[in-house]
VOVEX-121833 format. One line per field, with one value per residue: residue number from 1; x, y, z of N, C-alpha, C in turn. Coordinates in Angstrom, 2 decimals. Example, Ala and Ser with C-alpha at 12.3 -4.5 7.8 and 13.67 -1.06 7.14 Angstrom:
<rs>
nr: c(1,2)
neast: c(13.19,12.85)
nnorth: c(-5.69,-2.25)
nup: c(7.80,7.08)
caeast: c(12.30,13.67)
canorth: c(-4.50,-1.06)
caup: c(7.80,7.14)
ceast: c(13.20,12.90)
cnorth: c(-3.30,0.03)
cup: c(7.80,7.87)
</rs>
This chain:
<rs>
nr: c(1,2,3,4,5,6,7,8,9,10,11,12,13,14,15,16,17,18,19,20,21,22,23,24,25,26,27,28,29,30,31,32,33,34,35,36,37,38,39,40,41,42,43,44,45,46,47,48,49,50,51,52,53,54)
neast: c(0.82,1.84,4.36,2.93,1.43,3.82,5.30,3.69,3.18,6.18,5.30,4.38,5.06,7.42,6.01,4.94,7.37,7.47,5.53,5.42,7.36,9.75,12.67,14.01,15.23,13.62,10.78,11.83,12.72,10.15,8.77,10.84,10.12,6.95,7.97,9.55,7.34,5.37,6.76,7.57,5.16,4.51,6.45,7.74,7.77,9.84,12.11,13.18,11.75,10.36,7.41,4.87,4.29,6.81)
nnorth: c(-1.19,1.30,1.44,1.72,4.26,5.81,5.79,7.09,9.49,10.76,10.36,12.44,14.45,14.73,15.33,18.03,19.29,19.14,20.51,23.19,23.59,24.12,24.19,21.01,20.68,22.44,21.29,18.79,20.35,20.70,18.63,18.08,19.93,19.05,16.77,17.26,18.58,16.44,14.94,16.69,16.68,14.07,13.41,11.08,8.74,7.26,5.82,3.54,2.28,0.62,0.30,-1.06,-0.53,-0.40)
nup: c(0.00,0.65,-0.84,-3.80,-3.00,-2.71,-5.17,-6.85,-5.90,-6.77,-9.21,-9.62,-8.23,-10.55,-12.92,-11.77,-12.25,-14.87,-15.75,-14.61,-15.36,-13.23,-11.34,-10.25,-7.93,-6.58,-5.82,-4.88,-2.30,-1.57,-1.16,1.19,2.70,3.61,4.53,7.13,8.11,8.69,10.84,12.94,13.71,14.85,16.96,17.82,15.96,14.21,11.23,11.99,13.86,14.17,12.39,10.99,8.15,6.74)
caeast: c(0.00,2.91,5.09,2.61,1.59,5.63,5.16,2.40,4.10,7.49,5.33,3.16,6.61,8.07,5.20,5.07,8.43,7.86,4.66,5.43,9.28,10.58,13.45,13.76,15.49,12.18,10.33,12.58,12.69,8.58,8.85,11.82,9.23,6.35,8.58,9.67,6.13,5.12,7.62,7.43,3.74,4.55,8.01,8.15,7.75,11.64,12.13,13.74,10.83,9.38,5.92,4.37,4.23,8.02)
canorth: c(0.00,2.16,1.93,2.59,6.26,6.53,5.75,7.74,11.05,10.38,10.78,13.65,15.37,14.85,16.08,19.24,19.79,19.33,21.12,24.45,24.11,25.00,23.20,19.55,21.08,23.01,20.40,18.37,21.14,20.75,17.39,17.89,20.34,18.16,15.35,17.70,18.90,15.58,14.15,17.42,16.56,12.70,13.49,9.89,8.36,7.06,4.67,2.42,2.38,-0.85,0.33,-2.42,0.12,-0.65)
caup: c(0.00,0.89,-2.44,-4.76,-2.92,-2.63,-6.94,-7.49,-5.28,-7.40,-10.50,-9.48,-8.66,-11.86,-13.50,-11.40,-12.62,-16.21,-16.57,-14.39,-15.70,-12.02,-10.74,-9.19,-6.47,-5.74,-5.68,-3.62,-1.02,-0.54,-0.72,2.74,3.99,3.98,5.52,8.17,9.24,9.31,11.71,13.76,14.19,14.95,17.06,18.19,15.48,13.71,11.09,12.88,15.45,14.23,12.64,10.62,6.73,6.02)
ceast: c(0.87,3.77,4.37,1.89,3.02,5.67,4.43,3.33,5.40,6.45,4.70,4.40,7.25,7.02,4.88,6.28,8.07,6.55,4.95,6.91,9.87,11.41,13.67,14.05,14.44,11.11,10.73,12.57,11.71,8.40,9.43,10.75,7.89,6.51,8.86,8.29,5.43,5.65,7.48,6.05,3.57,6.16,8.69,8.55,9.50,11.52,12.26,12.91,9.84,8.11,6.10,4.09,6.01,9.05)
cnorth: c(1.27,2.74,2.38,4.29,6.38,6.35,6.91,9.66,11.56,10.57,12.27,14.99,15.82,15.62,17.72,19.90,20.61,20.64,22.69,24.69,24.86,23.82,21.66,19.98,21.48,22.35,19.45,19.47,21.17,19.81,17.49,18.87,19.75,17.14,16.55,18.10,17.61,14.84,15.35,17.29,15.26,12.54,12.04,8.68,8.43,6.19,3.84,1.74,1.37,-0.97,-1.02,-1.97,-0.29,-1.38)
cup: c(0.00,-0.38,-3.71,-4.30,-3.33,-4.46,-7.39,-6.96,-5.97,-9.03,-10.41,-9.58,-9.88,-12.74,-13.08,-12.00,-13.90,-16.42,-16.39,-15.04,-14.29,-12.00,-10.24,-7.86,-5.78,-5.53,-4.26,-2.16,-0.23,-0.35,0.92,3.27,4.45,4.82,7.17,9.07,9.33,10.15,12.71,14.79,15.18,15.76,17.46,17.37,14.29,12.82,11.24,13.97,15.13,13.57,11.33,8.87,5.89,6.47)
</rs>
C-alpha cells in the first residue's frame, strides 16, 4: 500500500516539474518540507521504530 503512494508522489513530482518548468530542487525542497512537518507533528515516530508500513 505504501510503495505505490511513494510511486504515485514520485510521479506527481516529476510532472510538477515538467509542466510548471521550475526546478527539481524546488520540488525536492517541498517534498523535505512536507517530511519535516510531518515528523514534527509525529516526534516519536523514527524509522527504525518498528511500525508495521516498512
Amino acid at each position: 500500500m505504501i510503495l505505490p503512494a511513494y510511486t504515485d508522489i514520485a510521479k506527481q513530482s516529476v510532472a510538477y516539474v515538467n509542466k510548471f518548468g521550475c526546478p527539481p530542487e524546488y520540488v525536492a525542497d517541498m517534498l523535505r518540507d512536507i517530511a519535516d512537518a510531518l515528523t514534527s507533528i509525529h516526534p516519536g515516530s523514527e524509522p527504525e521504530g518498528g511500525c508495521s508500513c516498512c
